[in-house]
Jmol script that loads the backbone (N, CA, C; Angstrom):
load data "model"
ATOM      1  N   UNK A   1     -21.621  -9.633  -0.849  1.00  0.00           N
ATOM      2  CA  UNK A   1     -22.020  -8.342  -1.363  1.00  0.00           C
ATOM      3  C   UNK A   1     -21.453  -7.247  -0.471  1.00  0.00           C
ATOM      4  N   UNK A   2     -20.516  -6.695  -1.041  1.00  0.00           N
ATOM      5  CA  UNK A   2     -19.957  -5.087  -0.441  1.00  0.00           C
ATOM      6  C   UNK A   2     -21.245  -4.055   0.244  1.00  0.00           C
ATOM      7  N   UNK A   3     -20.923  -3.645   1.302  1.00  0.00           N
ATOM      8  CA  UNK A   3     -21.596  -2.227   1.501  1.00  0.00           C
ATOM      9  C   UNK A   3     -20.928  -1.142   0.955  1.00  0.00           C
ATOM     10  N   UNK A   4     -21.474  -0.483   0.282  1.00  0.00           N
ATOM     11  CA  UNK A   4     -20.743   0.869  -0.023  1.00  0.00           C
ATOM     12  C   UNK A   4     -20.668   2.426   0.850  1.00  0.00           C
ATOM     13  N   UNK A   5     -19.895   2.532   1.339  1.00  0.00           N
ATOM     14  CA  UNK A   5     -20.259   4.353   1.623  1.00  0.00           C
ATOM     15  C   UNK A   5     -19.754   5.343   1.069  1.00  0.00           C
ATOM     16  N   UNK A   6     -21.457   6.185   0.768  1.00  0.00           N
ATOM     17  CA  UNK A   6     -21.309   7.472   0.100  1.00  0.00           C
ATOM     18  C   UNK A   6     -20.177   8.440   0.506  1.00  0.00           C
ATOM     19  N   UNK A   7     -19.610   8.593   1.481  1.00  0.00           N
ATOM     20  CA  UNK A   7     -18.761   9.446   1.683  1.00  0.00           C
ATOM     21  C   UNK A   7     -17.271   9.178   1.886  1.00  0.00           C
ATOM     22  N   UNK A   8     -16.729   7.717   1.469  1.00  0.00           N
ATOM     23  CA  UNK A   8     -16.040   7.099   1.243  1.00  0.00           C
ATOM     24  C   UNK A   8     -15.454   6.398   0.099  1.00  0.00           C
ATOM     25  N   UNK A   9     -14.467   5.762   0.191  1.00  0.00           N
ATOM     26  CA  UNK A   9     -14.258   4.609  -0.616  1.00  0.00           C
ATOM     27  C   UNK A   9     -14.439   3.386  -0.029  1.00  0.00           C
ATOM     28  N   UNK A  10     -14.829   3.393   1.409  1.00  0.00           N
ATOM     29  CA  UNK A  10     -14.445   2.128   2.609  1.00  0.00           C
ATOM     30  C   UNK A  10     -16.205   0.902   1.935  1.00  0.00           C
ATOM     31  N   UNK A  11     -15.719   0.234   1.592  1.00  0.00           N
ATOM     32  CA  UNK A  11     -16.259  -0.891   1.261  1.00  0.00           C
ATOM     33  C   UNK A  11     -16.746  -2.084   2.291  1.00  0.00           C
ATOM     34  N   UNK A  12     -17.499  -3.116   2.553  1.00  0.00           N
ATOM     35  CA  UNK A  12     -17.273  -3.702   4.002  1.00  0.00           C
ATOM     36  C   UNK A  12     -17.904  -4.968   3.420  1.00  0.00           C
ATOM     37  N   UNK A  13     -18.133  -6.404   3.612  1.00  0.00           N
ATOM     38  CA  UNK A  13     -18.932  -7.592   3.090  1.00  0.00           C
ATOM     39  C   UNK A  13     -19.048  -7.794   4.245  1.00  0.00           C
ATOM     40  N   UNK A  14     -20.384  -7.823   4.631  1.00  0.00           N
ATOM     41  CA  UNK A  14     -20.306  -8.645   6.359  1.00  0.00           C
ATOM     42  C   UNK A  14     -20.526 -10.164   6.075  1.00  0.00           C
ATOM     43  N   UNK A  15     -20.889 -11.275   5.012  1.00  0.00           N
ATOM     44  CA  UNK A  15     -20.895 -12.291   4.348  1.00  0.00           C
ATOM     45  C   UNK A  15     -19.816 -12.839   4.689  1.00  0.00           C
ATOM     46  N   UNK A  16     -18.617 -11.884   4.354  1.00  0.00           N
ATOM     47  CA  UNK A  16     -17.339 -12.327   4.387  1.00  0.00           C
ATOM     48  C   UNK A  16     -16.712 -12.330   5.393  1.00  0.00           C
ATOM     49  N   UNK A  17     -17.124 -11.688   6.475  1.00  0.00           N
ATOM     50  CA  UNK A  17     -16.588 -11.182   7.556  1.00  0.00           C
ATOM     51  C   UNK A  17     -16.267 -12.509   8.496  1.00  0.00           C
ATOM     52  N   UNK A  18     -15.170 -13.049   8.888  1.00  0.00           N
ATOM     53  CA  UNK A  18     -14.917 -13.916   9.921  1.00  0.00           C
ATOM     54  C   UNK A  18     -15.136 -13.775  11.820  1.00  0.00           C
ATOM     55  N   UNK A  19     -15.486 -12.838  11.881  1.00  0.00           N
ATOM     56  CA  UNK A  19     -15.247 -11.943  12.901  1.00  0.00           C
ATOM     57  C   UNK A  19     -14.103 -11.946  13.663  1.00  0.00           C
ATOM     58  N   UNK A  20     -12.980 -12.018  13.453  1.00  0.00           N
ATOM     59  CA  UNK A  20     -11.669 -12.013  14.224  1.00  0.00           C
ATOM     60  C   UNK A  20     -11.851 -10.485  14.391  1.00  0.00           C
ATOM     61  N   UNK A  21     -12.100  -9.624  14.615  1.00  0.00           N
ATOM     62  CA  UNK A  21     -11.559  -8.444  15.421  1.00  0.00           C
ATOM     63  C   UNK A  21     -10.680  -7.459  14.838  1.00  0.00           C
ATOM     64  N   UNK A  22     -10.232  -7.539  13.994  1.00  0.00           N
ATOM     65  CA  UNK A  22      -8.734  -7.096  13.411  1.00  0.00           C
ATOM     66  C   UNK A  22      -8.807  -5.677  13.347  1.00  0.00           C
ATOM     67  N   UNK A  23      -9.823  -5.619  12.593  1.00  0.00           N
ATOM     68  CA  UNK A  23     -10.615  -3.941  11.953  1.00  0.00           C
ATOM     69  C   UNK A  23     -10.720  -3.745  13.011  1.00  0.00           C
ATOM     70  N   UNK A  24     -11.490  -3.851  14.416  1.00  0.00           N
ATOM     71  CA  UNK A  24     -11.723  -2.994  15.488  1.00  0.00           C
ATOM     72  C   UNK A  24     -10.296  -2.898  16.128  1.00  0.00           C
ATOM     73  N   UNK A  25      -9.302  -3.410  16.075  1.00  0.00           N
ATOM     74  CA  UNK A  25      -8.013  -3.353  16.571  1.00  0.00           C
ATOM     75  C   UNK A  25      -7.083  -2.246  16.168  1.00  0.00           C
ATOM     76  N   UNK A  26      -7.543  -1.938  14.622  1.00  0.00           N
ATOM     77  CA  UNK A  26      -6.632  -1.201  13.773  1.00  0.00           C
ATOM     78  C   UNK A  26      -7.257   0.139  13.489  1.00  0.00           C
ATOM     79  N   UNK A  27      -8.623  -0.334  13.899  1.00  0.00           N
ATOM     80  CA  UNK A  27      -8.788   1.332  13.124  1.00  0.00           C
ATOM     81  C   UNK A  27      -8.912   2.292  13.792  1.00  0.00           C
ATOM     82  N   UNK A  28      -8.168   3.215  13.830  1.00  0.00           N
ATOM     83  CA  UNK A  28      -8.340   4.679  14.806  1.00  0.00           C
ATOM     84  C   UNK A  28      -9.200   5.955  14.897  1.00  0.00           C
ATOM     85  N   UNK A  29     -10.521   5.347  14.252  1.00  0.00           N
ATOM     86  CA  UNK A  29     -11.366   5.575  14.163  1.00  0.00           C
ATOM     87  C   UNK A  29     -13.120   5.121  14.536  1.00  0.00           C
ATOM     88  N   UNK A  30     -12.963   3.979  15.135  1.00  0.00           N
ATOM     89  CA  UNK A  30     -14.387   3.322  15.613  1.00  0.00           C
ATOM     90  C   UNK A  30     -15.381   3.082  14.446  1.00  0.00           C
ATOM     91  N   UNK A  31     -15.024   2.931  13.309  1.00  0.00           N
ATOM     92  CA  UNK A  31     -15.428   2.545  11.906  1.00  0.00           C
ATOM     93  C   UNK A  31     -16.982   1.362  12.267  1.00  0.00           C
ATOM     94  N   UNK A  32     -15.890   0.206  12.744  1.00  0.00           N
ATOM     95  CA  UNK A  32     -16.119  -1.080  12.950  1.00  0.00           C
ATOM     96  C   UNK A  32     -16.763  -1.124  14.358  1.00  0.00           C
ATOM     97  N   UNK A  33     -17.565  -2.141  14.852  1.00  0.00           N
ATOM     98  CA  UNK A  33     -18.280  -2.647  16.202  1.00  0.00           C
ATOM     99  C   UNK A  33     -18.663  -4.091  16.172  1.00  0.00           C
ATOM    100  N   UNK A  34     -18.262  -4.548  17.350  1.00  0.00           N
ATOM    101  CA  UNK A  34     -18.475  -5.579  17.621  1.00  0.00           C
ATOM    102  C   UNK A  34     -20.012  -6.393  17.245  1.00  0.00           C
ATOM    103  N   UNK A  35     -20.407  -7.274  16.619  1.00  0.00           N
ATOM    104  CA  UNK A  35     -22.132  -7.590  16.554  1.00  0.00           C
ATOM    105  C   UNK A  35     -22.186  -9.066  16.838  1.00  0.00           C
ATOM    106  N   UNK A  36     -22.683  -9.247  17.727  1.00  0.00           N
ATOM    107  CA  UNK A  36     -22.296 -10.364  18.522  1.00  0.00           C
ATOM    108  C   UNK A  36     -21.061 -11.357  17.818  1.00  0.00           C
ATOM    109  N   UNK A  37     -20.849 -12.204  16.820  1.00  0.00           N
ATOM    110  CA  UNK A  37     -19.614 -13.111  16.696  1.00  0.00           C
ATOM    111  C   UNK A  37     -18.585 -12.478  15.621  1.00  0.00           C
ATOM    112  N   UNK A  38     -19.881 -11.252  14.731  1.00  0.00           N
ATOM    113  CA  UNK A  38     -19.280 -10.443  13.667  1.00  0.00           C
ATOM    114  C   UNK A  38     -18.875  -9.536  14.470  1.00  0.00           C
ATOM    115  N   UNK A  39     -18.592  -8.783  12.678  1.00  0.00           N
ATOM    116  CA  UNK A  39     -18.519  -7.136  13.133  1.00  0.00           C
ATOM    117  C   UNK A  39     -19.341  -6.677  12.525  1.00  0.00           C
ATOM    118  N   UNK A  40     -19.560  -5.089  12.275  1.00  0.00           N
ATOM    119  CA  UNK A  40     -20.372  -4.849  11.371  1.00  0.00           C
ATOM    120  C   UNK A  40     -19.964  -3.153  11.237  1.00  0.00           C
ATOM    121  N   UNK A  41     -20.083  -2.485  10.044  1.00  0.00           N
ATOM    122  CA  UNK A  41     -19.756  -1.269   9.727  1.00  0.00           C
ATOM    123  C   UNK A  41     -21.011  -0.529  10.158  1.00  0.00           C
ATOM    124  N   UNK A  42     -20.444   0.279  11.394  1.00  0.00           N
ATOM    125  CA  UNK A  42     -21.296   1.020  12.320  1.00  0.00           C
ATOM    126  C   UNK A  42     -21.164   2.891  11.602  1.00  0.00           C
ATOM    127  N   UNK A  43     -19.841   3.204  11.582  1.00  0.00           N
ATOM    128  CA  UNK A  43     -19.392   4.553  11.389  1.00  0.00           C
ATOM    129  C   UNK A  43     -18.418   4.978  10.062  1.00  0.00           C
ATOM    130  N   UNK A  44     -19.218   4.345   8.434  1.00  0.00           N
ATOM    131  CA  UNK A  44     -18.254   4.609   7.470  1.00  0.00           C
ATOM    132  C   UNK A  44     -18.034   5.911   7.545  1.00  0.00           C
ATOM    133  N   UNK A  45     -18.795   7.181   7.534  1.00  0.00           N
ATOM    134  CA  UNK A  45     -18.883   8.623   7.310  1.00  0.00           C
ATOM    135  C   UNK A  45     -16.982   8.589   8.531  1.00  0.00           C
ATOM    136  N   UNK A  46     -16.692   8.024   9.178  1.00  0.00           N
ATOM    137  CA  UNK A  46     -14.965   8.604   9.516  1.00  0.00           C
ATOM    138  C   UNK A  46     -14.401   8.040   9.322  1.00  0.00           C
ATOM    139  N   UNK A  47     -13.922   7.034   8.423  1.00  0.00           N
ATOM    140  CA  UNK A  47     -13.175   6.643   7.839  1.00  0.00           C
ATOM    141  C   UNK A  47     -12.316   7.539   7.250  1.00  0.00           C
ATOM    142  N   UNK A  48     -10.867   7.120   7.487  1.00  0.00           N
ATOM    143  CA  UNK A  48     -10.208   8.275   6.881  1.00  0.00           C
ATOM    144  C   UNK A  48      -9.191   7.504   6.113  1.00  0.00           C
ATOM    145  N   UNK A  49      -9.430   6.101   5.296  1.00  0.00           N
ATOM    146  CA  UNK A  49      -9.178   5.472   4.236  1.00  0.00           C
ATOM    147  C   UNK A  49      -7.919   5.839   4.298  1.00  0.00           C
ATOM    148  N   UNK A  50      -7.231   5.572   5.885  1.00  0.00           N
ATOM    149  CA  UNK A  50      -5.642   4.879   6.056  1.00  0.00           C
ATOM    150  C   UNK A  50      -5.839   3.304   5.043  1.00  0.00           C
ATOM    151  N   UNK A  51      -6.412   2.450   4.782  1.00  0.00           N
ATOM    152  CA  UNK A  51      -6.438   1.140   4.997  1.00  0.00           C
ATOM    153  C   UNK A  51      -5.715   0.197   5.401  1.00  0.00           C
ATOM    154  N   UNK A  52      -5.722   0.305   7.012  1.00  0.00           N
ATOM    155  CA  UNK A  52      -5.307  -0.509   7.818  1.00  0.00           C
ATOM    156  C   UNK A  52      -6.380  -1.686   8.152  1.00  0.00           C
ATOM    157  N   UNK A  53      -7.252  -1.112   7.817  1.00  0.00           N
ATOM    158  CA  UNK A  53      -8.140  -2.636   8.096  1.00  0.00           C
ATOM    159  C   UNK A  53      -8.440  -3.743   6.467  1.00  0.00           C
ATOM    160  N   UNK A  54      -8.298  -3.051   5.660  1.00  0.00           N
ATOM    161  CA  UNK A  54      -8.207  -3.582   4.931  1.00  0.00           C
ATOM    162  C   UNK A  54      -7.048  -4.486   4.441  1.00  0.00           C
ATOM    163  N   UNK A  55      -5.488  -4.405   4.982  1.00  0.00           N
ATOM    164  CA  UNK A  55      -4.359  -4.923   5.498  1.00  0.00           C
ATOM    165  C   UNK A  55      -4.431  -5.937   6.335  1.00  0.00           C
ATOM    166  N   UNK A  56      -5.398  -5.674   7.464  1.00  0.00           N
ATOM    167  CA  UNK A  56      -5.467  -7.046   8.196  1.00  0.00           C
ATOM    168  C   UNK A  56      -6.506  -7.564   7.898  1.00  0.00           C
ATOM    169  N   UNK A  57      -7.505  -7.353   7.152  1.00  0.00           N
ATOM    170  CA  UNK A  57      -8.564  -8.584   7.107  1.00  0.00           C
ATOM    171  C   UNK A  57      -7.902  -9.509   6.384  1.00  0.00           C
ATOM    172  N   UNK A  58      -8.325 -10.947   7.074  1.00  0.00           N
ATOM    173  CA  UNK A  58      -7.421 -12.416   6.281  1.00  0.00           C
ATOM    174  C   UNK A  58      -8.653 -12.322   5.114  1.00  0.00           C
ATOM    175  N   UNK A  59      -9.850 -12.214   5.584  1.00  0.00           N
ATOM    176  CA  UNK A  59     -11.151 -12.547   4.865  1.00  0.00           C
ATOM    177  C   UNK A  59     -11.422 -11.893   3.774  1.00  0.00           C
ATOM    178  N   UNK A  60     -10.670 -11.169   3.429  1.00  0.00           N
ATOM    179  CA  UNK A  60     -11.108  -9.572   2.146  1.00  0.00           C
ATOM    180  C   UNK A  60     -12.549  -9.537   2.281  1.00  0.00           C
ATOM    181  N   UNK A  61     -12.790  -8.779   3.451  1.00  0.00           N
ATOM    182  CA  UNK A  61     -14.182  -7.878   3.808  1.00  0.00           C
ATOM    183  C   UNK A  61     -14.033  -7.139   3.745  1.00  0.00           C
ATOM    184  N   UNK A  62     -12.874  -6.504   3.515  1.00  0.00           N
ATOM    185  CA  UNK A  62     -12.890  -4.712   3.482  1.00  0.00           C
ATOM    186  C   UNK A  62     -12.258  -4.273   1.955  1.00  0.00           C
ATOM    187  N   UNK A  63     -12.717  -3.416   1.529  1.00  0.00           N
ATOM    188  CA  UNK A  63     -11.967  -2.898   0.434  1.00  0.00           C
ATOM    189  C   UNK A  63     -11.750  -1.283   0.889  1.00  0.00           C
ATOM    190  N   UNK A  64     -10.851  -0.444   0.571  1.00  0.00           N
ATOM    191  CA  UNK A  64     -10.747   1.029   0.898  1.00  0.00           C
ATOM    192  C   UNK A  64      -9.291   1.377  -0.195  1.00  0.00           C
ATOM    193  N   UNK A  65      -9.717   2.348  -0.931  1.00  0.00           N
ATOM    194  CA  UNK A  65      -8.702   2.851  -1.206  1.00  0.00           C
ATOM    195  C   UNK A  65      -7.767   3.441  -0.987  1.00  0.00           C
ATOM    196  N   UNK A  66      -6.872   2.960  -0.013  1.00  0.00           N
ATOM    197  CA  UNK A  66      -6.011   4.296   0.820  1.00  0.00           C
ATOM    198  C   UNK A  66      -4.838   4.813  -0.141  1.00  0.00           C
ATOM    199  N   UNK A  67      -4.516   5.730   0.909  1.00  0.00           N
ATOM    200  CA  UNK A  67      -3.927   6.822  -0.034  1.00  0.00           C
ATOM    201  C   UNK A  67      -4.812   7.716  -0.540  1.00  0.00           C
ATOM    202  N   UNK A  68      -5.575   7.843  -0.445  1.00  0.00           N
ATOM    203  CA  UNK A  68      -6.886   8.986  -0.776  1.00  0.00           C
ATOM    204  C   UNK A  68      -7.997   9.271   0.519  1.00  0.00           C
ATOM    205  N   UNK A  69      -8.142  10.370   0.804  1.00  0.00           N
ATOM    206  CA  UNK A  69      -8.907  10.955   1.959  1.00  0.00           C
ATOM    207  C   UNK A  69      -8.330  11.714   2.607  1.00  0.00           C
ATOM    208  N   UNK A  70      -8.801  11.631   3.982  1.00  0.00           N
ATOM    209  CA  UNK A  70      -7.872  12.328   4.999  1.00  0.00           C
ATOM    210  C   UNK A  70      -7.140  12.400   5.214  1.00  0.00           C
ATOM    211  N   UNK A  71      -6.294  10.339   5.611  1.00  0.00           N
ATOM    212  CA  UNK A  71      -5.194  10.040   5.653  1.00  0.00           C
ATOM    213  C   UNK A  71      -3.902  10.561   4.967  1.00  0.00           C
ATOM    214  N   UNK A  72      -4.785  10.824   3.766  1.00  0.00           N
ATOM    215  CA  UNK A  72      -3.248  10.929   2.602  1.00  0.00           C
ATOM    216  C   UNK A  72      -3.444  12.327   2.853  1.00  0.00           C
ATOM    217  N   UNK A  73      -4.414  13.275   2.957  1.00  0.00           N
ATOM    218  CA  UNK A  73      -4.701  14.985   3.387  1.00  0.00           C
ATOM    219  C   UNK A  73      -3.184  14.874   4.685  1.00  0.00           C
ATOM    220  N   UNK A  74      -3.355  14.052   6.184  1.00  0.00           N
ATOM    221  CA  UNK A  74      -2.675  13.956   6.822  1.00  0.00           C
ATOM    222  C   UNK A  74      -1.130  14.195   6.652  1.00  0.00           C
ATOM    223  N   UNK A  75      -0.729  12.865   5.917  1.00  0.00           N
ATOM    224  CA  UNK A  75       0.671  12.702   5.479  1.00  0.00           C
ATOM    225  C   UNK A  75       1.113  14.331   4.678  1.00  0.00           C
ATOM    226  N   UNK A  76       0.082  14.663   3.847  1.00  0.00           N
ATOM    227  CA  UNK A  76       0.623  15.534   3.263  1.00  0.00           C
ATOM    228  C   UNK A  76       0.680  16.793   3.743  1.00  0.00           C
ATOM    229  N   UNK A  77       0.410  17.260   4.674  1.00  0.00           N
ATOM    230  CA  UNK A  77       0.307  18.509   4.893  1.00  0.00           C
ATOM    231  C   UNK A  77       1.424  18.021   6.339  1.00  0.00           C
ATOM    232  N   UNK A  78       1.848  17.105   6.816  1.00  0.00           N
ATOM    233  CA  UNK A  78       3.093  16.960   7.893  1.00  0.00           C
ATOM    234  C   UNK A  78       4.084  16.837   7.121  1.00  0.00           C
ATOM    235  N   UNK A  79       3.916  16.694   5.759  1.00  0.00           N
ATOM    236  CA  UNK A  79       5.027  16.278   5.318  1.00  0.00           C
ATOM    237  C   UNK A  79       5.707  17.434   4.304  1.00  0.00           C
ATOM    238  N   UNK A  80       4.613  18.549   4.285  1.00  0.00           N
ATOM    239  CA  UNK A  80       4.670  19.927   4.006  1.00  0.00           C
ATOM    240  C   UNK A  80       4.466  21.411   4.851  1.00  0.00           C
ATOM    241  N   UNK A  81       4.566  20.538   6.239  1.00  0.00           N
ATOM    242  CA  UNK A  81       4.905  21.278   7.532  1.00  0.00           C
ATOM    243  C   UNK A  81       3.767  22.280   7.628  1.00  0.00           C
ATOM    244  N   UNK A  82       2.386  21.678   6.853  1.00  0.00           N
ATOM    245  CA  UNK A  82       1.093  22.556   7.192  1.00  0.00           C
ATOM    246  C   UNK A  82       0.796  22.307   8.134  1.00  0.00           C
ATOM    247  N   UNK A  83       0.077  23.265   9.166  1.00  0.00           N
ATOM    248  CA  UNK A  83      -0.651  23.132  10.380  1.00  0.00           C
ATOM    249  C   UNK A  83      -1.835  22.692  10.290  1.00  0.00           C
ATOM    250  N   UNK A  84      -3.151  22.471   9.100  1.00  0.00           N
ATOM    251  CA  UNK A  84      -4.168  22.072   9.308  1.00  0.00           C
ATOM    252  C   UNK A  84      -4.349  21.232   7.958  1.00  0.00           C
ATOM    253  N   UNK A  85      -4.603  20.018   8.007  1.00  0.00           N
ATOM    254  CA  UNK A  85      -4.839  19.603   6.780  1.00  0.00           C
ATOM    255  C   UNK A  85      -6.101  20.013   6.201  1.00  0.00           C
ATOM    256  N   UNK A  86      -6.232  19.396   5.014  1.00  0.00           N
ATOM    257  CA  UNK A  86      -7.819  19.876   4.393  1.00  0.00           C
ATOM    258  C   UNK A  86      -8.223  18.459   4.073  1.00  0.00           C
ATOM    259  N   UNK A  87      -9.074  17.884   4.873  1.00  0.00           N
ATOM    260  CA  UNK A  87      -9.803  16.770   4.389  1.00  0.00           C
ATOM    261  C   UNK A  87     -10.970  16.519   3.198  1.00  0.00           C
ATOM    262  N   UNK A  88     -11.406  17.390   3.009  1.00  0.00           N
ATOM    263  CA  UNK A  88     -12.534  17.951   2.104  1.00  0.00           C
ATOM    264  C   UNK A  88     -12.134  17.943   0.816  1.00  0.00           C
TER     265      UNK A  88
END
end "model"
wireframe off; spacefill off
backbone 0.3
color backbone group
C-alpha cells in the first residue's frame, strides 16, 4: 500500500521497501531516513519530484511523477535564463 503526499506526487510503499539505501543516496533533499533495516518517508512536503529515487528503487517503492514540480520549475527557468524559479 502506497503512502500518498498531499503536496506531492511522491508516492512511497514501505511493504515494498528493501531497505538498500538508494533513495537516501539520491535524493537531494532528505525526503527519505534511515528506520532501522528500512527506510521510511520522513519529509514528502520537499520533494521536488526530480524522480531520482524512483529510478533507483530495484523494489518499485517509490512512485513520483517527475517532470512536474520544482524540478521541472528548475530546468525551466535555467533553461530560460530566469533568475528565480516559481515552484508554486
Amino acid at each position: 500500500m502506497f503512502d500518498v503526499s498531499i503536496a506531492n506526487t511522491l508516492q512511497f510503499d514501505p511493504v515494498s521497501c528493501n531497505g538498500c539505501g538508494m533513495c537516501l543516496a539520491v535524493c537531494p533533499h532528505g525526503v527519505f531516513a534511515r528506520n532501522g533495516r528500512t527506510v521510511q518517508l520522513v519529509r514528502p512536503e520537499a520533494c521536488m519530484e526530480c524522480g531520482a529515487c524512483q529510478v533507483n528503487c530495484s523494489e518499485g517503492a517509490i512512485r513520483v511523477e517527475s517532470g512536474v514540480g520544482c524540478a521541472a520549475a528548475m530546468f525551466r527557468a535555467a533553461l530560460l535564463r530566469q533568475s528565480t524559479p516559481s515552484c508554486g
